[in-house]
C-alpha positions as CSV (number, residue, x, y, z in Angstrom):
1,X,162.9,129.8,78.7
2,X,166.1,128.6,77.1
3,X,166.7,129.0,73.4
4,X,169.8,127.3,71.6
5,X,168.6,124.8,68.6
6,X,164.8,124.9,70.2
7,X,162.7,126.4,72.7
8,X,162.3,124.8,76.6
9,X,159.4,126.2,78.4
10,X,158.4,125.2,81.7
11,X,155.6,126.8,84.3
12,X,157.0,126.7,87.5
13,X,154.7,125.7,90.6
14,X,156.5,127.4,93.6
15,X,158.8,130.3,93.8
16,X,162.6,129.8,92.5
17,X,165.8,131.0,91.4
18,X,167.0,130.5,87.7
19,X,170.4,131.9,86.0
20,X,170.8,134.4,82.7
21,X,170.4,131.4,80.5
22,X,166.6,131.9,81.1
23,X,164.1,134.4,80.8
24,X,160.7,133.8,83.4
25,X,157.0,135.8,82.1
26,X,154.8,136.4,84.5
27,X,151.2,135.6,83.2
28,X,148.8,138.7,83.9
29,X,144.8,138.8,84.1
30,X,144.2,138.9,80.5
31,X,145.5,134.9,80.2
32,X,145.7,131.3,81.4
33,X,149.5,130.5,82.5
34,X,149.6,127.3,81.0
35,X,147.7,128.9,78.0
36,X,150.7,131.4,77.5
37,X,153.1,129.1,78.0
38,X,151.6,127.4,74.7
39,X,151.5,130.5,72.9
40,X,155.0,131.0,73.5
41,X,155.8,127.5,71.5
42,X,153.8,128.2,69.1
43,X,156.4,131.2,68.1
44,X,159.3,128.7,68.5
45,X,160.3,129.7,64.9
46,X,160.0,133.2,65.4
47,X,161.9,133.1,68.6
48,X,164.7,131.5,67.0
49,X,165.0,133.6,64.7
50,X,165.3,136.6,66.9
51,X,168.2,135.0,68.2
52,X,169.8,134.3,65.2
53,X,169.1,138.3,64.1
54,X,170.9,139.2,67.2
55,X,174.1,138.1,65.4
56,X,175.8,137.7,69.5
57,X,176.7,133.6,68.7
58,X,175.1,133.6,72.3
59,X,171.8,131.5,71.5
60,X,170.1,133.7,74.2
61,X,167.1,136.6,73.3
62,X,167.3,139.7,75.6
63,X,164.3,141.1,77.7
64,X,163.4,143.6,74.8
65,X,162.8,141.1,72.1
66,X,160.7,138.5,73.9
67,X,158.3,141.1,75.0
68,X,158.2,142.4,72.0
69,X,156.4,138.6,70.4
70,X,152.3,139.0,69.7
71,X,150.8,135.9,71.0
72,X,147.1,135.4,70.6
73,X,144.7,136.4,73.5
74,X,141.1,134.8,73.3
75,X,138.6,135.0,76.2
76,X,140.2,132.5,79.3
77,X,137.5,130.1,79.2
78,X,138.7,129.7,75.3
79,X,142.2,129.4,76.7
80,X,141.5,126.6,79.2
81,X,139.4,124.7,76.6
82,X,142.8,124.7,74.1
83,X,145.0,124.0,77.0
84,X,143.1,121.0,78.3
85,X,143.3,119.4,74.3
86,X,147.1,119.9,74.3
87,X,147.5,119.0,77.8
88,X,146.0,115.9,77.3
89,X,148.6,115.1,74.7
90,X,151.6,116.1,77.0
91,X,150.6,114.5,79.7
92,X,149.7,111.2,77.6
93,X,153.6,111.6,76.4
94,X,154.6,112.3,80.5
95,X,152.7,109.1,81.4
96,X,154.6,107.1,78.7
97,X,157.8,108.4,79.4
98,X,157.8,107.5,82.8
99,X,156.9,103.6,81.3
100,X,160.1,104.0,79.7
101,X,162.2,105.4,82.4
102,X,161.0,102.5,84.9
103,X,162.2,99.8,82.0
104,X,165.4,101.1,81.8
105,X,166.1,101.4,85.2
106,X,165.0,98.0,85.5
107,X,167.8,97.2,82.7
108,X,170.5,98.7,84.3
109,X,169.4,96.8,87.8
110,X,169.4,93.3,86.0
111,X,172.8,93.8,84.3
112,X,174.6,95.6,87.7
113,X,174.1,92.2,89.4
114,X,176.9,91.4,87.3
115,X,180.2,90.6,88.8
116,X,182.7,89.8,85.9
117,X,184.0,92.5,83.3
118,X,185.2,92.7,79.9
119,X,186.6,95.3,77.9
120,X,183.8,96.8,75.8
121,X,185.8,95.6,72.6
122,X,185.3,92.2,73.8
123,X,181.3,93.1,73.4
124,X,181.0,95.6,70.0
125,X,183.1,96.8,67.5
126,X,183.5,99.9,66.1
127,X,182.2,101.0,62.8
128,X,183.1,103.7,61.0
129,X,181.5,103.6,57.8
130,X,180.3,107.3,56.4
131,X,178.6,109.5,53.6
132,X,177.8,112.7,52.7
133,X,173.9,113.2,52.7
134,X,174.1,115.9,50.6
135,X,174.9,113.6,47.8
136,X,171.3,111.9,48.6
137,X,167.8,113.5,47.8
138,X,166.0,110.8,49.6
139,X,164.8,111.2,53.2
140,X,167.2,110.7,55.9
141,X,167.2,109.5,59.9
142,X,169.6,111.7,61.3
143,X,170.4,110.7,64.8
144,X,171.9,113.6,66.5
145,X,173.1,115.3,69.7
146,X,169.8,117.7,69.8
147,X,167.6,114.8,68.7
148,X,168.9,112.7,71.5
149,X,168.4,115.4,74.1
150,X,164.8,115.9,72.7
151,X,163.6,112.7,73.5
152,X,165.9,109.7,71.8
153,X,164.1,110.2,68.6
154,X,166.0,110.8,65.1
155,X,165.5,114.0,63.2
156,X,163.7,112.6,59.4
157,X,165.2,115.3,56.4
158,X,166.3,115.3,53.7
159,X,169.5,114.4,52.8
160,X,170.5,117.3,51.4
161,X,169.7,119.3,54.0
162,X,172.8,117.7,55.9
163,X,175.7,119.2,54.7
164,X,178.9,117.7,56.9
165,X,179.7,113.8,56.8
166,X,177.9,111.2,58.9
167,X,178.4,107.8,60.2
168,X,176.3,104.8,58.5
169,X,173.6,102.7,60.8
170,X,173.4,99.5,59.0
171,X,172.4,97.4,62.0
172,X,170.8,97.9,65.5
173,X,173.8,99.2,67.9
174,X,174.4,101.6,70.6
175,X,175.9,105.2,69.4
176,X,177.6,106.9,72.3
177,X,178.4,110.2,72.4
178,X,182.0,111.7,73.0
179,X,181.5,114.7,73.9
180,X,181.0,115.7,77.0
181,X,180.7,112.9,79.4
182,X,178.9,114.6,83.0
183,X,175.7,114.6,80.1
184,X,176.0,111.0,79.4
185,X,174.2,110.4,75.7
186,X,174.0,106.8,74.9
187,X,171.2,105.9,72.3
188,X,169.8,102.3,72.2
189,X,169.3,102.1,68.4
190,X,167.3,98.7,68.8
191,X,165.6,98.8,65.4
192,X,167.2,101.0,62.1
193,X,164.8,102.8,60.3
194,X,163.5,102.7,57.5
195,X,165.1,105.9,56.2
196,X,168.7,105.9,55.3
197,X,170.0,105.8,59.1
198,X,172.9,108.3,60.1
199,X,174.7,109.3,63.1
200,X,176.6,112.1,64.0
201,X,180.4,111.9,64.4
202,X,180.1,113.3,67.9
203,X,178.7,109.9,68.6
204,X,181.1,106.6,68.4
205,X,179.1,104.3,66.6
206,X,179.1,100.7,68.8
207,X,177.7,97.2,67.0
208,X,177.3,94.6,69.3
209,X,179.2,91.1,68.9
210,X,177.4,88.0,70.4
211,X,174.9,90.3,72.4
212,X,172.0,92.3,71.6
213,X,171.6,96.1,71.3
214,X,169.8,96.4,74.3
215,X,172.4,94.3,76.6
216,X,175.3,96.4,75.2
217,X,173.5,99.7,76.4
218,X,172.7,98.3,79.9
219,X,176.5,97.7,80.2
220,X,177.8,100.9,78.7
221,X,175.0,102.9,80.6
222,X,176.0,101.5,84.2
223,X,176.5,105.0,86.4
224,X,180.2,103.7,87.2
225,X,180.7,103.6,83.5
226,X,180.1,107.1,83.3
227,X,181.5,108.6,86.3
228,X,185.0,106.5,85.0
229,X,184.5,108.2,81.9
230,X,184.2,111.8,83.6
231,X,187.0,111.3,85.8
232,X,189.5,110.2,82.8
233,X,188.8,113.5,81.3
234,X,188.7,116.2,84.6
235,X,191.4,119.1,84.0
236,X,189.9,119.9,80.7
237,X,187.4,122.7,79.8
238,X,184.0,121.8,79.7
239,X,183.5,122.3,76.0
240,X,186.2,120.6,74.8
241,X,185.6,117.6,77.3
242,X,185.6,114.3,74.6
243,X,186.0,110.7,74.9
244,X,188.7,109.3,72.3
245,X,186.9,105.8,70.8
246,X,189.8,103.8,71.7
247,X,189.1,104.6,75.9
248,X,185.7,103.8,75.6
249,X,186.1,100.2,73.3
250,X,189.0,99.9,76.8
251,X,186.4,100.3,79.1
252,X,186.0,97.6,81.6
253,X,182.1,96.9,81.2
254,X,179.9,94.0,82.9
255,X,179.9,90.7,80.5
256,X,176.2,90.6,79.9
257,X,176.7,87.2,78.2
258,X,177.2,85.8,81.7
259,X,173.5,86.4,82.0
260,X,170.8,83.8,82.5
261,X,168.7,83.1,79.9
262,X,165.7,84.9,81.6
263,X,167.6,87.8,82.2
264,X,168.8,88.1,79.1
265,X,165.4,87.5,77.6
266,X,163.6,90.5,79.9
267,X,166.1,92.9,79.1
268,X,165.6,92.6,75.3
269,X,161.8,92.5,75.9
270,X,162.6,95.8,78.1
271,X,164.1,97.3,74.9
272,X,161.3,96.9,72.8
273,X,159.3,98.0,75.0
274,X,161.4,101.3,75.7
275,X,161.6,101.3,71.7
276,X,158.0,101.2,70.9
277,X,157.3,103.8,73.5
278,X,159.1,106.4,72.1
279,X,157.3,105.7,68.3
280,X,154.2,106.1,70.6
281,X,155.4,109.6,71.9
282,X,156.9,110.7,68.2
283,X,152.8,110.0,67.1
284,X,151.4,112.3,70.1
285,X,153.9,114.4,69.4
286,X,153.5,114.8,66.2
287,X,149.8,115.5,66.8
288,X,150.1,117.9,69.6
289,X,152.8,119.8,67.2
290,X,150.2,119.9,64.3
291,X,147.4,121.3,66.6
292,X,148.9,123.8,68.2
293,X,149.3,126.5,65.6
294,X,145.7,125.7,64.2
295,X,144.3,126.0,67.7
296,X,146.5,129.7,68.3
297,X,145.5,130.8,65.2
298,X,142.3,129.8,65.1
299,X,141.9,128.1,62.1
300,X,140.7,124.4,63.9
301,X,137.9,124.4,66.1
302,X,138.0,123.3,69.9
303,X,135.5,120.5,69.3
304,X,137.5,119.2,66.1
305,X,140.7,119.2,68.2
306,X,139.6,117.4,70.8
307,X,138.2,114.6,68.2
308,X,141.5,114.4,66.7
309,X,142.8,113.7,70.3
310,X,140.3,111.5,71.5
311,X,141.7,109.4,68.4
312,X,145.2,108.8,69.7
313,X,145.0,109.3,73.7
């Protein structure tokens, strides 16, 4: 279990070794592993706050205060019936995000065939446009570090719940992050929002120039890319590792408008694809997230859950 801005819970199927950044529960009689590990989530508010009480700045919970969480404990054959509802929904999402790891992959292949390079300035431009959403009631798409790392998928709030500037996403681009290069974060944004569409500034905001979104990600996300990136930055700490816009925008990248009509034509088909995948997984999501503290608590039936699943598996 790792707790900074959310909670990561796994179950793990074979005996391993994990460091202090995790804590490991052993399931005993009284419940269904994957059961617990559900009833855990479910507390994901609570748990943070813990942390947060703690008052270290270390975004970790100590042995003390995680055995100390109440977690509901109905009869195992109730447990397996709620975990085989949410399950269904996770491994629905599982199924689809291996769709959308296969299309990328398949991106990147058609555009490494690519023998000429340009610098990425040559492909995108910069923009640096900004606002403060706290001057904005309206409902915002915040695309962040955390939301990226959760699954590509903007964080909707309101504006005025975002205190700090952020950059302005006018058009489809590519937002790459700076910080931190060995975790490369670089976010297809093949379709705005319909919110207000912001980025953070830990992200340098790319809009492509004679090519689509999706053929300026499968250049910048080329592995080489990335390990050039890494190396430019070695000898610094790890949290204070950033990419400076003007290295990127003098990356050499490959030319994607030397493609071929076809090729350029499946990877933007590949996009949408990867693009209307993850609105797919935001709607399980969503419904999974909704069920589970009615199913803990009680306060939705087994039968009913599984009707409301049955409606968008």
């Amino acid at each position: 279990m790792s707790l900074k801005t959310e909670v990561r819970i796994g179950i793990a199927q074979r005996e391993l070794a994990f460091g202090q950044d995790c804590k490991a529960l052993e399931a005993g009689d009284a419940f269904v592993p994957e059961f617990l590990a559900y009833a855990m989530v479910s507390k994901h508010s609570q748990l943070l706050s813990l942390v947060d009480e703690a008052g270290h700045g270390t975004g970790r919970l100590n042995s003390d205060q995680l055995f100390a969480v109440t977690v509901p404990c109905p009869e195992r054959s109730e447990q397996r019936k709620i975990v085989d509802v949410l399950s269904a929904l996770d491994n629905k999402i599982a199924a689809i995000e291996k769709v959308i790891a296969t299309a990328e992959r398949l991106m990147l292949a058609l555009v490494a065939t690519i023998d000429v390079r340009v610098p990425v300035s040559v492909l995108a431009r910069q923009s640096t446009a900004s606002v403060k959403p706290g001057d904005f009631d309206s409902v915002v798409a915040h695309f962040s570090l955390p939301a990226f790392d959760a699954g590509r998928r903007p964080e909707v709030a309101v504006g005025g719940s975002i205190k700090s500037s952020k950059f302005l996403i006018s058009e489809p681009g590519v937002l790459f992050s700076k910080l931190n290069p060995r975790i490369p974060r670089i976010w297809n944004v093949s379709e705005v929002p319909p919110e207000m569409a912001l980025a953070s500034t830990e992200f340098v905001v790319l809009v492509p120039e004679n090519v689509t979104s999706s053929a300026l990600w499968s250049a910048l996300a080329q592995p080489e890319i990335s390990e050039m990136l890494r190396q430019m930055v070695a000898g610094t700490s790890g949290s204070h590792q950033r990419i400076r816009p003007n290295e990127l925008l003098e990356m050499q990248v490959p030319d994607v408008r030397t493609l071929d009509d076809s090729s350029t034509a499946l990877v933007e088909s590949l996009g949408r694809v990867c693009h209307r995948n993850r609105q797919e997984i935001l709607r399980l999501t969503c419904t999974r997230d909704e069920l589970l503290p009615l199913l803990m608590s009680g306060k939705i039936r087994v039968k009913d859950a599984e009707a409301r699943v049955a409606e968008v598996v």
